[in-house]
PDB file as gemmi writes it, atoms N, CA and C in Angstrom:
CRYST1    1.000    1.000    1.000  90.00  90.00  90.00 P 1                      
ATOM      1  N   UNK A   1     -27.817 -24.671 -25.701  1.00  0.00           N  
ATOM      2  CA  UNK A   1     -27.964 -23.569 -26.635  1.00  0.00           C  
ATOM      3  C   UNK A   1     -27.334 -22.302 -26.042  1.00  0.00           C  
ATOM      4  N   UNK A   2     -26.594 -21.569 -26.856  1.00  0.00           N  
ATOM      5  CA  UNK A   2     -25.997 -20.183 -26.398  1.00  0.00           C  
ATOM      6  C   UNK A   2     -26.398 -19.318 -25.544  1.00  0.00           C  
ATOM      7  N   UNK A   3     -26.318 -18.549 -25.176  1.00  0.00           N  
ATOM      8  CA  UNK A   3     -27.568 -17.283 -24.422  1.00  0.00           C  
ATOM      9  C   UNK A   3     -27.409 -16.475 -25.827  1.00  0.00           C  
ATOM     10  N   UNK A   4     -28.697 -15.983 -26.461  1.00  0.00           N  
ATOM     11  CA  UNK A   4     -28.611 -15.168 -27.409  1.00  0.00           C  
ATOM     12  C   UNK A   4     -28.877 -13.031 -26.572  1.00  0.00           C  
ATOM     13  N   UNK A   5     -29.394 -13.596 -25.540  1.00  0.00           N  
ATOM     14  CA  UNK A   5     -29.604 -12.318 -24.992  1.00  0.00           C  
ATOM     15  C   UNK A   5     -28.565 -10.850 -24.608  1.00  0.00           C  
ATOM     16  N   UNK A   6     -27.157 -11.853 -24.315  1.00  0.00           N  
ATOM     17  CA  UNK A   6     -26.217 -10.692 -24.012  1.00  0.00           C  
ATOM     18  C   UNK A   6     -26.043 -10.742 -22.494  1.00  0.00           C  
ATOM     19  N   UNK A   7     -27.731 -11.385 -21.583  1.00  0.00           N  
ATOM     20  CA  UNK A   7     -27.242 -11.371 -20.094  1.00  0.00           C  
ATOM     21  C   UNK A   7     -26.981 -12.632 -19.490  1.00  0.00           C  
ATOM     22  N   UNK A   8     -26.610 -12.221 -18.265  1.00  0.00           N  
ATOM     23  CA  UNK A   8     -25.484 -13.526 -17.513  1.00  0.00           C  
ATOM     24  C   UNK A   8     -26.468 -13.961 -16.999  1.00  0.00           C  
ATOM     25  N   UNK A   9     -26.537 -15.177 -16.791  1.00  0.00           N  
ATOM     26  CA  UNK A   9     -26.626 -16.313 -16.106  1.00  0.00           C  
ATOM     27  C   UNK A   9     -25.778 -17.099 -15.111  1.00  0.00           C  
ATOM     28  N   UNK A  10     -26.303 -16.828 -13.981  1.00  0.00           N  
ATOM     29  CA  UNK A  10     -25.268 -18.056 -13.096  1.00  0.00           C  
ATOM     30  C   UNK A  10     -23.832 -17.532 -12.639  1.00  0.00           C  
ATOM     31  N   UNK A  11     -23.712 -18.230 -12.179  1.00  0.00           N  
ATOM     32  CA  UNK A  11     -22.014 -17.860 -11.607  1.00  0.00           C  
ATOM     33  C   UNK A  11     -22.194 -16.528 -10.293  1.00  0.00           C  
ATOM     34  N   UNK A  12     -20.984 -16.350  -9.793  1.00  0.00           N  
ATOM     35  CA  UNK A  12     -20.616 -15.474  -8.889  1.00  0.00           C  
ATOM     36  C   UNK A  12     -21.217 -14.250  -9.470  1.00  0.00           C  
ATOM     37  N   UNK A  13     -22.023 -13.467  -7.829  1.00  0.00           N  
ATOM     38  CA  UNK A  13     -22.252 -11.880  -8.359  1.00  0.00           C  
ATOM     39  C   UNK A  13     -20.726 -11.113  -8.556  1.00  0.00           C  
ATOM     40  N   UNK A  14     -21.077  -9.887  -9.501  1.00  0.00           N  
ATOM     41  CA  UNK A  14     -20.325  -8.815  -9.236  1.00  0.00           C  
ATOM     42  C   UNK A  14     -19.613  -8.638  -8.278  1.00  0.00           C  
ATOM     43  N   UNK A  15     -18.074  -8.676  -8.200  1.00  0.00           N  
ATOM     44  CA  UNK A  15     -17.740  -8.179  -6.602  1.00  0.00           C  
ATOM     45  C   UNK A  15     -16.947  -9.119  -5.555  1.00  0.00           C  
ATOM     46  N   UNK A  16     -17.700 -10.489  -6.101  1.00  0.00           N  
ATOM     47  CA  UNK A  16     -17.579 -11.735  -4.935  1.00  0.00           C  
ATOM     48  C   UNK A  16     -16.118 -12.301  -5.474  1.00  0.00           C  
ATOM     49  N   UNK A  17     -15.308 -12.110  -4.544  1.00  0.00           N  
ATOM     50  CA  UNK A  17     -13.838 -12.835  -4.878  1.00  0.00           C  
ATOM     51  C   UNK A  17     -14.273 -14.404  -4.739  1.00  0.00           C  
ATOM     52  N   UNK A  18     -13.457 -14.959  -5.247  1.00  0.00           N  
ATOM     53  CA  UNK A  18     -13.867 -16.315  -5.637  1.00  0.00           C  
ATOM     54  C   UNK A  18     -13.154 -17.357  -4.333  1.00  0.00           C  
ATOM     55  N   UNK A  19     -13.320 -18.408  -4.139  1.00  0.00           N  
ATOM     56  CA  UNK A  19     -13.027 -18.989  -3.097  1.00  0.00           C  
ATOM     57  C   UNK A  19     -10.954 -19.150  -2.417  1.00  0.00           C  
ATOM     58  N   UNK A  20     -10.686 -19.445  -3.758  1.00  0.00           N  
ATOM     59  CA  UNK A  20      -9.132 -19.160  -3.438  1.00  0.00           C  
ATOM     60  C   UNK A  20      -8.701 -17.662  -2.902  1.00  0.00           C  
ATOM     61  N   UNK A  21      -9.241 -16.547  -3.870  1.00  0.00           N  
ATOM     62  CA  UNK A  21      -8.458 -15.775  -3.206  1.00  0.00           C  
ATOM     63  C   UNK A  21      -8.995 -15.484  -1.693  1.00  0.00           C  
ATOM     64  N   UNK A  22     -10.036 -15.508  -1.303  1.00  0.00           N  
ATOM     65  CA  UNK A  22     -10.797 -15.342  -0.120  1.00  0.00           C  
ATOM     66  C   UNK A  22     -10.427 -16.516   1.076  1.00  0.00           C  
ATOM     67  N   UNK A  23      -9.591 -17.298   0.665  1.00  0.00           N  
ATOM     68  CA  UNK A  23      -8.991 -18.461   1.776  1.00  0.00           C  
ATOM     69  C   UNK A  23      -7.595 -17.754   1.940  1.00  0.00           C  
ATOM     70  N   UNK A  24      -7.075 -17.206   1.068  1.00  0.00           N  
ATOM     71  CA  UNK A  24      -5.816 -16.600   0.884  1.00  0.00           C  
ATOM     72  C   UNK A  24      -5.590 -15.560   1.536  1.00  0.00           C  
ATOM     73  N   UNK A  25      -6.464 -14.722   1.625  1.00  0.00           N  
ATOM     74  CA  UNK A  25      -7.021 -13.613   2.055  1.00  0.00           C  
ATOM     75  C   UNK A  25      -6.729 -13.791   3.371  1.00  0.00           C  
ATOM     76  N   UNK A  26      -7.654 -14.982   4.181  1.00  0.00           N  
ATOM     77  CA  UNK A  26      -7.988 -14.952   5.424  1.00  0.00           C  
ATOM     78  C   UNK A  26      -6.153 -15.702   5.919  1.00  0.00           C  
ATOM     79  N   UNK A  27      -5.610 -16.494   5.236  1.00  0.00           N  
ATOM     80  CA  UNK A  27      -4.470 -17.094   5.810  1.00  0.00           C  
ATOM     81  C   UNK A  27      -3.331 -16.097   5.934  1.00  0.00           C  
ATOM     82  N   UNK A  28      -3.382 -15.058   5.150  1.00  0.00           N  
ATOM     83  CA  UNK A  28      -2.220 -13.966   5.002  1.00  0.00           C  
ATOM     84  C   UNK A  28      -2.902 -13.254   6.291  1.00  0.00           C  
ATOM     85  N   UNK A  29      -3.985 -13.184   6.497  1.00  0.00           N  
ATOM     86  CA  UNK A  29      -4.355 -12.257   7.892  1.00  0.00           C  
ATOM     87  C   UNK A  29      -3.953 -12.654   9.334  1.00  0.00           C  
ATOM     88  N   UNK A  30      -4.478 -14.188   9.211  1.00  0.00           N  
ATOM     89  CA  UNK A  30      -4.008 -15.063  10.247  1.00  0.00           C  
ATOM     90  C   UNK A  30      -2.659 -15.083  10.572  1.00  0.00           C  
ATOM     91  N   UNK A  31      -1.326 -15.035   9.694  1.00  0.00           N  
ATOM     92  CA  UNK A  31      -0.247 -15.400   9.460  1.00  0.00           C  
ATOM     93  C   UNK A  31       0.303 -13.604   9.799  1.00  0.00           C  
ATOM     94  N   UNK A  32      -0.421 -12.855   9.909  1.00  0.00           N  
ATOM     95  CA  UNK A  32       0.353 -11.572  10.331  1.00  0.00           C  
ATOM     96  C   UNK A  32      -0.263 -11.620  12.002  1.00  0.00           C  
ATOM     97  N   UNK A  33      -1.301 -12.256  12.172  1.00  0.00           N  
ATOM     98  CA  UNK A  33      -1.724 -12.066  13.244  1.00  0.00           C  
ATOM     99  C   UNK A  33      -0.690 -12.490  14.495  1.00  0.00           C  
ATOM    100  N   UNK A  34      -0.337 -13.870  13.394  1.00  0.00           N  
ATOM    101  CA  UNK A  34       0.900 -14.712  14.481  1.00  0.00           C  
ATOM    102  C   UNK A  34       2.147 -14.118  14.468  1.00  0.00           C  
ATOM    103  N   UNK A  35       2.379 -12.997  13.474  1.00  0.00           N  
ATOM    104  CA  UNK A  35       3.673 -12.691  13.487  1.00  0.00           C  
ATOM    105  C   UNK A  35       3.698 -11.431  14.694  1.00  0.00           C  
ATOM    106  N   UNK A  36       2.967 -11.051  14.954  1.00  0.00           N  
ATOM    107  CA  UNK A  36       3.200  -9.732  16.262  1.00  0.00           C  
ATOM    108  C   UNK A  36       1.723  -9.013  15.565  1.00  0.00           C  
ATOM    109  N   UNK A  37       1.374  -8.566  14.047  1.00  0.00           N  
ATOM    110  CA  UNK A  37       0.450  -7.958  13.842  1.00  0.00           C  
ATOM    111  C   UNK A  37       0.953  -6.039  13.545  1.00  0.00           C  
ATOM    112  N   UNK A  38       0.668  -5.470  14.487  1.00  0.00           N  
ATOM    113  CA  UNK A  38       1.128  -3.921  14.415  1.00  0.00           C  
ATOM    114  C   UNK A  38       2.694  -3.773  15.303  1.00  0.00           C  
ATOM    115  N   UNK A  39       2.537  -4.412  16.064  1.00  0.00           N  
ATOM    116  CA  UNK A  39       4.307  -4.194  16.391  1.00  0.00           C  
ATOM    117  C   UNK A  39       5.446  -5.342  15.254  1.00  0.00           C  
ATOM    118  N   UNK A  40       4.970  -6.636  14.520  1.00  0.00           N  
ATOM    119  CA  UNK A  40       5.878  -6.653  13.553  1.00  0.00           C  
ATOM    120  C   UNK A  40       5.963  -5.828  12.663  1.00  0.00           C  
ATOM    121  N   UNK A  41       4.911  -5.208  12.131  1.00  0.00           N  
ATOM    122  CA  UNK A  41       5.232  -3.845  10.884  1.00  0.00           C  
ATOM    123  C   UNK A  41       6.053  -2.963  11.563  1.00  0.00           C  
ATOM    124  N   UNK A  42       5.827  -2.547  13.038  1.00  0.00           N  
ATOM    125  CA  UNK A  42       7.147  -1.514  13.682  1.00  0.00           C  
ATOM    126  C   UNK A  42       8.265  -2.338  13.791  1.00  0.00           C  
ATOM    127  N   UNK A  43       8.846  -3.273  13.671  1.00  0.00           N  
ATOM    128  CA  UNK A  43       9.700  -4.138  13.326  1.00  0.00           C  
ATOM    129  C   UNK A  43      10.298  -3.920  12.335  1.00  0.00           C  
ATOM    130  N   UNK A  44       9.300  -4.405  11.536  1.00  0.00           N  
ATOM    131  CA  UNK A  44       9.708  -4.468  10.093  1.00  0.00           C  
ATOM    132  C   UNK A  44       9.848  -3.284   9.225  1.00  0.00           C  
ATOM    133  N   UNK A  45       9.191  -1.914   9.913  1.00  0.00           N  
ATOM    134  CA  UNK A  45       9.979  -0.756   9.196  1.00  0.00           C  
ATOM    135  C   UNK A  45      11.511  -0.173   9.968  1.00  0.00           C  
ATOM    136  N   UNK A  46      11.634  -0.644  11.232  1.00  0.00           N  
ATOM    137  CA  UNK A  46      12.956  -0.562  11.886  1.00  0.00           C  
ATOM    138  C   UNK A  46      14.125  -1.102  11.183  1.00  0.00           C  
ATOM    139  N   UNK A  47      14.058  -2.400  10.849  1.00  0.00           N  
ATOM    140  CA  UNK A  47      14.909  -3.477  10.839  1.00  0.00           C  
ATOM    141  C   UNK A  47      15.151  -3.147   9.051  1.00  0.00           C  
ATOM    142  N   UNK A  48      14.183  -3.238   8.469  1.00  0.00           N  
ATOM    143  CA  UNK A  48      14.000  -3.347   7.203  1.00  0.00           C  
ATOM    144  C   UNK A  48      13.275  -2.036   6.356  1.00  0.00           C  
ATOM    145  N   UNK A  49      13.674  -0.850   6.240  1.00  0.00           N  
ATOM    146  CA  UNK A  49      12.304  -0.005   6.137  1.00  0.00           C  
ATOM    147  C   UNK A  49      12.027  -0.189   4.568  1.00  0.00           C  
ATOM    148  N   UNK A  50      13.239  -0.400   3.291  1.00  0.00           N  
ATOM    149  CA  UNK A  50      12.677  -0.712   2.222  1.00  0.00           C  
ATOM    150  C   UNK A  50      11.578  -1.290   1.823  1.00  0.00           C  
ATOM    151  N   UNK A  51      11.919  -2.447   2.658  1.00  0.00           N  
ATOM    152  CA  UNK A  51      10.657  -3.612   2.390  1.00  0.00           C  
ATOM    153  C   UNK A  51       9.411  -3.132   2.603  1.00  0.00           C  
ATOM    154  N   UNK A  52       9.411  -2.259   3.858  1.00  0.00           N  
ATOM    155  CA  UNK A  52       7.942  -1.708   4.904  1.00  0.00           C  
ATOM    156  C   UNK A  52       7.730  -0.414   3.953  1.00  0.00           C  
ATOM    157  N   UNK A  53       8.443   0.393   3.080  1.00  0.00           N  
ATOM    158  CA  UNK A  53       8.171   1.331   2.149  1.00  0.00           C  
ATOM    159  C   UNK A  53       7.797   0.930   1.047  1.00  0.00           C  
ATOM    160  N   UNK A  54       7.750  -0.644   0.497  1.00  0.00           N  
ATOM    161  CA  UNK A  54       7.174  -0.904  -0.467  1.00  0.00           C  
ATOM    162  C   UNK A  54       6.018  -1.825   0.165  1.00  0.00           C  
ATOM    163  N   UNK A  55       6.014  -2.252   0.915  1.00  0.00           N  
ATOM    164  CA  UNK A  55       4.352  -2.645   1.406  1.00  0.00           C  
ATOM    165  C   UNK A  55       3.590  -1.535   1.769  1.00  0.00           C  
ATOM    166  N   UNK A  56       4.232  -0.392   2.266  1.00  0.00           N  
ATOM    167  CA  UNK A  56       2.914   0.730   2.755  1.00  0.00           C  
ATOM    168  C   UNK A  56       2.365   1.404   0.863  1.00  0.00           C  
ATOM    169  N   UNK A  57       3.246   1.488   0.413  1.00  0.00           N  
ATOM    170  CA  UNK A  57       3.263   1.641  -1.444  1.00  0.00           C  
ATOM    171  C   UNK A  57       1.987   1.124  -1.520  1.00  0.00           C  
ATOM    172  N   UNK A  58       2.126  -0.104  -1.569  1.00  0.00           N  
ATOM    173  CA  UNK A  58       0.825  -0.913  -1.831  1.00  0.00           C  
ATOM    174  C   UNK A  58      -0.795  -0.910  -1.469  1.00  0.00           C  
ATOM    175  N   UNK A  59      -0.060  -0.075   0.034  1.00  0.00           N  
ATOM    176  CA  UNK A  59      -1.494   0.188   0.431  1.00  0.00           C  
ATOM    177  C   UNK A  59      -2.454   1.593   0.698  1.00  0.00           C  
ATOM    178  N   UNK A  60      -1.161   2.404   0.123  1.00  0.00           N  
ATOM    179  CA  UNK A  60      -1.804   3.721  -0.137  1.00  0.00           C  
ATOM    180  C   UNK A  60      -2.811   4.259  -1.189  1.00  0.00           C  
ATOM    181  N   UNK A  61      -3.487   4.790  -1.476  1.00  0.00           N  
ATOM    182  CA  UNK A  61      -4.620   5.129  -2.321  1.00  0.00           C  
ATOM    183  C   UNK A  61      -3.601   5.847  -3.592  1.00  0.00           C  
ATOM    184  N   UNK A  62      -4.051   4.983  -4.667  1.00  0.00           N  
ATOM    185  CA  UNK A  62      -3.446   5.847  -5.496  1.00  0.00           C  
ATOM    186  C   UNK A  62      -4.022   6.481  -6.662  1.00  0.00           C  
ATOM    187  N   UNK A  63      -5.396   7.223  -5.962  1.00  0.00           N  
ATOM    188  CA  UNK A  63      -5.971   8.289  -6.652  1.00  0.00           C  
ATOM    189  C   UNK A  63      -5.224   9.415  -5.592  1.00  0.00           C  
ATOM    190  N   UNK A  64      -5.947  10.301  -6.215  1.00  0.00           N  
ATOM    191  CA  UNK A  64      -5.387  11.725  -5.985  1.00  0.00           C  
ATOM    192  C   UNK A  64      -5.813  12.132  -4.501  1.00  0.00           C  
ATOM    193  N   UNK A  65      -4.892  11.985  -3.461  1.00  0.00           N  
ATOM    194  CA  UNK A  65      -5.564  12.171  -2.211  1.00  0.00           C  
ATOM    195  C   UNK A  65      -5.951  13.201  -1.688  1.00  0.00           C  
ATOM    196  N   UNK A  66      -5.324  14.291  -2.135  1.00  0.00           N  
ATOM    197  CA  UNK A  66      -5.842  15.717  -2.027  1.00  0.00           C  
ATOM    198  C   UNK A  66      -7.217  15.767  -1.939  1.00  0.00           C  
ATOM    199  N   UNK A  67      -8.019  15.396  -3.021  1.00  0.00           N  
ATOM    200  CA  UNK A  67      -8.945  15.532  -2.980  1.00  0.00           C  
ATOM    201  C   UNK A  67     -10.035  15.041  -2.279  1.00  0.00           C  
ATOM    202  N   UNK A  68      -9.682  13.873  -1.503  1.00  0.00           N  
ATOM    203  CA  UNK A  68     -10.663  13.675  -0.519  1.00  0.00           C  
ATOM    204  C   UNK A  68      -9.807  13.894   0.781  1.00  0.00           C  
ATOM    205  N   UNK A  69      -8.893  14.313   1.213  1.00  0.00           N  
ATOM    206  CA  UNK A  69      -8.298  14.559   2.128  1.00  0.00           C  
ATOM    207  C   UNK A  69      -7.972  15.902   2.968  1.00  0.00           C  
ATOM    208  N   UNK A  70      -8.324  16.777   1.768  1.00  0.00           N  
ATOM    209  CA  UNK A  70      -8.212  18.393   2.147  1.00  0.00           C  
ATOM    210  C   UNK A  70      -6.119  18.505   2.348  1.00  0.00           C  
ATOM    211  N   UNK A  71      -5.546  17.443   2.123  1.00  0.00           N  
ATOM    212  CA  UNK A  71      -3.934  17.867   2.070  1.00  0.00           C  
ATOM    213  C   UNK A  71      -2.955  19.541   2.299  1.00  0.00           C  
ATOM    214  N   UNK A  72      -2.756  19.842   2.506  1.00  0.00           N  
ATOM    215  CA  UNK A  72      -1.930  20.575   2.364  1.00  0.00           C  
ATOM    216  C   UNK A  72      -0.694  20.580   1.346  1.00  0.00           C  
ATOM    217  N   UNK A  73      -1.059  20.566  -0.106  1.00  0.00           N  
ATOM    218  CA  UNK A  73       0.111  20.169  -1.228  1.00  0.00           C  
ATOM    219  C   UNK A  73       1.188  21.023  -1.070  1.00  0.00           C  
ATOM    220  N   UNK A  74       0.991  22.097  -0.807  1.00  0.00           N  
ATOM    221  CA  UNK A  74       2.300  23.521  -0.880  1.00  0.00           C  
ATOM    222  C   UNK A  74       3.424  22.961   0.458  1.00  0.00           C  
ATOM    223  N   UNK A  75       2.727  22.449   1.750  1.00  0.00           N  
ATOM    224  CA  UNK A  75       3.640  22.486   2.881  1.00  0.00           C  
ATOM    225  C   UNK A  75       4.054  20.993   2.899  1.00  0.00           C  
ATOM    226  N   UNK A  76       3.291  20.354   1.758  1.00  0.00           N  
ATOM    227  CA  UNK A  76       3.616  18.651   1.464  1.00  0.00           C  
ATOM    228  C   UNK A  76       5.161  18.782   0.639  1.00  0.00           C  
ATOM    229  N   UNK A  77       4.824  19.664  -0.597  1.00  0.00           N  
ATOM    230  CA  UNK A  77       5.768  20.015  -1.163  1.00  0.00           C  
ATOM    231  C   UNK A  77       7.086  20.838  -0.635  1.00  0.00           C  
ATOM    232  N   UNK A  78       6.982  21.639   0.308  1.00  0.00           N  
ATOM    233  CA  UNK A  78       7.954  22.730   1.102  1.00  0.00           C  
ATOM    234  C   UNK A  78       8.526  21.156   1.774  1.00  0.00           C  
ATOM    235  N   UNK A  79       8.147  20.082   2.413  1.00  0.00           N  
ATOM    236  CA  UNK A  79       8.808  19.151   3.398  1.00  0.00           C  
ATOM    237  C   UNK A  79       9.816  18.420   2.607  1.00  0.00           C  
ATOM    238  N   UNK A  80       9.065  18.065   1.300  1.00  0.00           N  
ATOM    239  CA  UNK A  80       9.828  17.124   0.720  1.00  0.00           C  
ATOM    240  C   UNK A  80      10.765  17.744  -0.049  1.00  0.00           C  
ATOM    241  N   UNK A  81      11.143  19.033  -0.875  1.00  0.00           N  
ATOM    242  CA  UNK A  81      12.441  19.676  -0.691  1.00  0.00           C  
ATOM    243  C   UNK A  81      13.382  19.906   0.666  1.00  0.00           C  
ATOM    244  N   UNK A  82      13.105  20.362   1.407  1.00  0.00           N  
ATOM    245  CA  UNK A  82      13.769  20.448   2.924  1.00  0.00           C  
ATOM    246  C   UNK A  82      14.382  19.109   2.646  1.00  0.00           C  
ATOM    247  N   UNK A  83      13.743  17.587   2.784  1.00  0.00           N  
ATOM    248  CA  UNK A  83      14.195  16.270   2.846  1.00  0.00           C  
ATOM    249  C   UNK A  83      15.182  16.109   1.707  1.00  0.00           C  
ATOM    250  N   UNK A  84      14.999  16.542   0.823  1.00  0.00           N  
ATOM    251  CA  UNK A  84      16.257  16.509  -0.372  1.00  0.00           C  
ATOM    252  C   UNK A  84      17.583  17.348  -0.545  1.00  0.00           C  
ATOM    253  N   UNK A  85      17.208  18.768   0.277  1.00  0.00           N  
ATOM    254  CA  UNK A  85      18.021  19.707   0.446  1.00  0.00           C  
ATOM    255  C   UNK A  85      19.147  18.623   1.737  1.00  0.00           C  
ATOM    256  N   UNK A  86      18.664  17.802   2.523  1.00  0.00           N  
ATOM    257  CA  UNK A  86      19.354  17.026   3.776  1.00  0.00           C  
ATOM    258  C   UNK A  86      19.642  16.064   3.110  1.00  0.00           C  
ATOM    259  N   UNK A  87      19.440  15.344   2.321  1.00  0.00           N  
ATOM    260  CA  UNK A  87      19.975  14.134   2.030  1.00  0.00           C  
ATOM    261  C   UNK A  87      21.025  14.694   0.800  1.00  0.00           C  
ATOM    262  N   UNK A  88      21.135  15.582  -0.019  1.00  0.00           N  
ATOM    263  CA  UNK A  88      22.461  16.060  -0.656  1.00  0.00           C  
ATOM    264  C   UNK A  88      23.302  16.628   0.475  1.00  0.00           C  
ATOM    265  N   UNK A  89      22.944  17.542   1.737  1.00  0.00           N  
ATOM    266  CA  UNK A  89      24.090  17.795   2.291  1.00  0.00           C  
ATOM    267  C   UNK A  89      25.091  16.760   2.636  1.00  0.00           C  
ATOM    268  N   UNK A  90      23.932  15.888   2.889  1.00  0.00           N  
ATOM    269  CA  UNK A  90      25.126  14.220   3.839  1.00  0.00           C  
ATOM    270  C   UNK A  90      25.682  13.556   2.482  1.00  0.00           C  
ATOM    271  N   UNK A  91      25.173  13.738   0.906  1.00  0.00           N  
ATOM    272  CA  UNK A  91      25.743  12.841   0.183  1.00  0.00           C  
ATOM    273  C   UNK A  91      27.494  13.743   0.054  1.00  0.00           C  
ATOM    274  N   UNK A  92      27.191  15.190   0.409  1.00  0.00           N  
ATOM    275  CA  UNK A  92      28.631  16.115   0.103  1.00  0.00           C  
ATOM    276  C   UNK A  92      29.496  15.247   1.206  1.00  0.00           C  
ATOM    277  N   UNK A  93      29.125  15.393   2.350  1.00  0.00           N  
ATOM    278  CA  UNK A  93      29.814  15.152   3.296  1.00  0.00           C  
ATOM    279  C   UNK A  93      30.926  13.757   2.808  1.00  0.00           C  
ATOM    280  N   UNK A  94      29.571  13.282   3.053  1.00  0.00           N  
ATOM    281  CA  UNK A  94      30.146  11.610   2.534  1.00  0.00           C  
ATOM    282  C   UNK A  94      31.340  11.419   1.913  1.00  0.00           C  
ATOM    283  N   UNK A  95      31.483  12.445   1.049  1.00  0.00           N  
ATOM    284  CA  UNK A  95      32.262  12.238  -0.210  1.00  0.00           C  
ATOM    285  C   UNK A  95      33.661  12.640  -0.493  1.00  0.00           C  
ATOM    286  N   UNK A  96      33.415  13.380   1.122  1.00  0.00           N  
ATOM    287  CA  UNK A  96      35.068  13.609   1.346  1.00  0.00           C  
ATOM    288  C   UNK A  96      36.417  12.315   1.751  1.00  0.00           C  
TER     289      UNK A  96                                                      
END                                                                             
């Protein structure tokens, strides 16, 4: 017979990843462990930094960090013009 009530019964609490991803979990950990761990990511942003700029992507918070971080947005913002003001000088250069 249905549940007429609306509440759950049974199954996994709230929260609990289910057995695949939680084996998955642990083998992707293991499998960085064997690869070097913190000196392959310095590797792998050397060698490769795209790749290592879209895995750190992934693992950055992407709520608003200011706000639990106390940031500095104005001198966040002042850096990352400076960085654009340098990367057009070298695209002029280039182009000669």
């Amino acid at each position: 017979m249905a549940n007429t009530t609306g509440k759950k019964f049974g199954g996994r609490k709230k929260g609990t990843p289910n057995k695949t991803t939680r084996d998955m979990r642990a083998a992707i950990l293991e499998a960085f462990e064997r690869a070097g761990g913190v000196n392959y990511l310095y590797a792998l942003a050397n060698d490769d930094p795209r790749t290592f700029a879209k895995l750190l992507a992934k693992v950055m918070p992407s709520e608003n960090i200011n706000e639990n971080r106390n940031i500095d947005v104005t001198a966040l913002t002042d850096r990352l013009h400076e960085g654009r003001a340098r990367v057009a000088k070298l695209r002029v250069v280039g182009d000669d």
